[in-house]
N, C-alpha and C positions, 0 to 999 in steps of 0.2 A: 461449551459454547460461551463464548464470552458477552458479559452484561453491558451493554454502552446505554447510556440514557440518551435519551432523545435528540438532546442539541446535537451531541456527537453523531449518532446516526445522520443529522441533519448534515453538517458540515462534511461526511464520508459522501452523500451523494449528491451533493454541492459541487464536491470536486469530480466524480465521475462522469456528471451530467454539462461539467465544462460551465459552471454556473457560478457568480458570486455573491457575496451576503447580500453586498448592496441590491443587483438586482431581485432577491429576494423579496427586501426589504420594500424595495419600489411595488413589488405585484400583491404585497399584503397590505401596501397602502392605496395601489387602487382597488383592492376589493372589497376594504373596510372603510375607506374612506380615511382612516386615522392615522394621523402622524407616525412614522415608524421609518427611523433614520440608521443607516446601516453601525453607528454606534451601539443604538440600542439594542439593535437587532444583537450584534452580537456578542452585547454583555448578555442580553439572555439565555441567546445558546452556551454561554459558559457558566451561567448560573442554574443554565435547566428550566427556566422559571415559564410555563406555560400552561393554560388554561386546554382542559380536553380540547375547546373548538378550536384552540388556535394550533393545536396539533395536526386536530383534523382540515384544517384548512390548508396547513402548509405541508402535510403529506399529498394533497389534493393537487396543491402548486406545482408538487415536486412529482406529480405521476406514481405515486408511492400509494399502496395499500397501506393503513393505520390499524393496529388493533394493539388494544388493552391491554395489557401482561400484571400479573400480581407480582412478585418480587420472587416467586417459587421458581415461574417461567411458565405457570399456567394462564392457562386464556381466563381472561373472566366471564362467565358465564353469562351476565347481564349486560356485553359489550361485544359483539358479533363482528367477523372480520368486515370494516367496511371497504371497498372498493370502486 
């Protein structure tokens, strides 16, 4: 199975969902409230750079289940699949 980090995961169902960064970016700033410009957004996703909740937030966005993975490909025990 092949390992993608997160951004990438993010940008794969990005595109299957017929979706774009910017409006991403739009529904993570009205949920938060906080400035988040489709630049930023997606210098992150190519840098990876995100906080668990902002994972779980934009798996949430994106209708995506989120769960934890160690780097083995195991689940981590202390992080339950959420849905």
């Amino acid at each position: 199975m092949i390992n993608l980090t997160f951004g990438e995961q993010v940008k794969i169902v990005l595109s299957r969902k017929d979706m774009t960064i910017k409006e991403l970016a739009e529904e993570i700033e009205a949920r938060t409230g906080k400035k988040m410009s489709r630049q930023n957004l997606t210098q992150r996703l190519g840098r990876d750079n995100f906080q668990e909740q902002d994972m779980r937030m934009i798996a949430d966005i994106l209708g995506c289940p989120f769960q934890l993975r160690r780097s083995t490909g195991k689940q981590c025990p202390s992080h339950p699949v959420y849905r």
